[in-house]
C-alpha positions, 0 to 999 in steps of 0.5 A: 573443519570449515566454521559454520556462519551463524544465523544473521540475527532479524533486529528488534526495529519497527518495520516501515514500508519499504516502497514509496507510494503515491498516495501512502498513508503514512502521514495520516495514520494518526487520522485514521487510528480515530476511526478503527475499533478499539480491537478486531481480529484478523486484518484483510487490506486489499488495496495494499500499496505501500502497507503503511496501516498494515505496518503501523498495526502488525496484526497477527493474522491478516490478508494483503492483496492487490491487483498488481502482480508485480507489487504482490511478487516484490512482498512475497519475496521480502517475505520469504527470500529477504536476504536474495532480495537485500544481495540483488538490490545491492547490485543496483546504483544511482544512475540513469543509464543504469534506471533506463536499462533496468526498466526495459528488463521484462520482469518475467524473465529474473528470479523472484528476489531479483524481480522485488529488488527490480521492482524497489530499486526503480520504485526509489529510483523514479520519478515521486516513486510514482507506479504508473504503466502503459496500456500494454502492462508495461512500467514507464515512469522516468528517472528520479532527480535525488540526492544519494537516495537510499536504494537499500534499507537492509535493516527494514528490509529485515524487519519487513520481512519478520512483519509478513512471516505468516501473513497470506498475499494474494493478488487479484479482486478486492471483493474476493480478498474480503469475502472470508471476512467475519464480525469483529474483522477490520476491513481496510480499503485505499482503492484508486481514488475517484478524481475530482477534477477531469485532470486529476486522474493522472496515473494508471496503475494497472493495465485494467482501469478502476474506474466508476462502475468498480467503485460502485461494486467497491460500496456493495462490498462495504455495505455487504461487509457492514452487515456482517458486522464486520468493522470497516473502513474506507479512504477516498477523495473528497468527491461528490460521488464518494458521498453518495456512495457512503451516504448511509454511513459515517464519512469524515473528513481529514487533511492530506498532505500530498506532494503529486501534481504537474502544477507545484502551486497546488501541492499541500494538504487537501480534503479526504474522506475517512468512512467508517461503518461503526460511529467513532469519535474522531474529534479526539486528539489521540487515541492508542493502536487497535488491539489484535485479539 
C-alpha cells in the first residue's frame, strides 16, 4: 500500500508582505498604530498594495481590495493555492534574459498560482519592486540590480496565506469596497498620492490614472464613512490640496522614510500626512496594537 504523505504543517511565524511596494508602510506602522482606535470590528483596506497594516493587525474579518487585478489575483492565490503558488515561483531564477522573457508573458494565458508567482517573481526581480504599467495595461518595469535576492520565502508564503483564510479580496472602486462599512469599522485608505511637485507623479499604476477629481471623491467617502461613526483614516503626501480636503478633520504629520527617486540626492525621509476622523493622541511614544473585537 503506497504511504500517504502527511499534511505540510502552515508554521506558527508573523506573516509579513510577501511583495515590495513602493510607497509600503511598513516603516511607518509604529506612526499610525497612534492614530487607530483602541478596538474596532471589521477591518476594509481598499488600496492594498503590499498589505503592511493589513499584516501587522491580522483582523479577523476584513475587506482587502485594489483596482489591480493583477495584485488582487497574486492575493487570491496565496490564499487558496499556496503550495501551486511556492512550486511555480521555484521555477523562476535570477536572471535578465529569464526577467525579460517572463514580463512578455501575457499573464491571461497561466494558470492563477502560476500567474501570482509571475506576478512575485518580477516584483522582486525588478527595478525598486516598483509596479508601473503602460497605457495600454501592460507591466514595463526594467530589470532589478540585486545580490542573491530572495525570489521565495516559502515560509511567509505559508504564513500569508493562514493570514488571508476567510478574508474577502475584491478588485475594483474603493467607494464600493467601503460601502458595507458600519460604526466601530476601521477604514484604511493609501491611495496614490497627490504629487507635490510637476515631477513627482512618476509612476502609473493602473491603465486608468487617479487623478484630482478621484481624490475629491476619495474625501466625500471619508466624510461619508465619518458620519457613520466609523473609524478611519488616511495617508497622503505632505501637499496643500490634501489639507484642504481634511480640513475638517485631525490631520498629523509623520516622517517617511522613502528610497524612490531619479535623483539619489533626494531620497530619505520626507513629510506625510496621517488623517484621522476621532482625536488621537499621537505625540505618544508607544502604543499597543488595535484589539479586534
Amino acid at each position: 500500500m503506497p504511504s500517504v504523505a502527511a499534511p505540510r504543517p502552515i508554521p506558527n511565524v508573523k506573516a509579513r508582505p510577501f511583495l515590495k511596494w513602493v510607497g509600503g508602510k511598513g516603516k511607518l506602522l509604529p506612526q499610525i498604530h497612534r492614530v487607530l482606535p483602541d478596538s474596532f470590528g471589521r477591518y476594509f483596506e481598499p488600496f492594498l498594495g503590499g498589505g503592511a497594516l493589513f499584516f501587522e493587525l491580522l483582523p479577523k474579518s476584513a475587506v482587502l481590495a485594489d483596482a489591480n487585478s493583477e495584485l488582487i489575483d497574486c492575493y487570491r492565490a496565496v490564499r487558496d493555492s499556496v503550495e501551486d503558488v511556492i512550486d511555480a515561483l521555484m521555477q523562476h531564477t535570477y536572471d535578465e534574459g529569464h526577467y525579460y522573457r517572463i514580463r512578455a508573458l501575457d499573464p491571461s494565458i497561466l494558470a492563477l498560482p502560476s500567474r501570482a508567482a509571475r506576478t512575485i517573481f518580477l516584483n522582486r526581480s525588478g527595478f525598486n519592486g516598483l509596479y508601473r504599467v503602460n497605457r495600454d495595461g501592460i507591466f514595463n518595469v526594467p530589470f532589478g540590480r540585486y545580490t542573491n535576492p530572495t525570489l521565495c520565502d516559502a515560509e511567509n508564503l505559508r504564513a500569508c496565506a493562514k493570514a488571508l483564510k476567510g478574508i474577502e479580496l475584491i478588485c475594483g472602486d474603493f467607494a464600493t469596497t467601503v460601502s458595507e462599512a458600519r460604526s466601530n469599522d476601521l477604514v484604511y485608505f493609501d491611495p496614490p498620492y497627490i504629487p507635490i511637485s510637476a515631477t513627482s507623479n512618476f509612476t502609473r499604476y493602473s491603465a486608468g490614472a487617479f487623478g484630482p477629481e478621484q481624490h475629491r471623491r476619495l474625501a466625500t467617502v471619508f466624510a461619508t464613512l465619518a458620519a457613520k461613526d466609523a473609524s478611519v483614516v488616511l495617508s497622503n503626501s505632505e501637499a496643500p490640496e490634501v489639507r484642504r480636503l481634511y480640513s475638517a478633520f485631525e490631520i498629523h504629520s509623520v516622517s517617511a522614510p522613502r528610497s524612490v527617486n531619479s535623483d539619489p540626492s533626494k531620497r530619505g525621509n520626507v513629510t506625510e500626512v496621517v488623517v484621522c476622523n476621532r482625536r488621537q493622541r499621537l505625540n505618544r511614544s508607544s502604543r499597543r496594537p488595535a484589539k479586534r473585537v
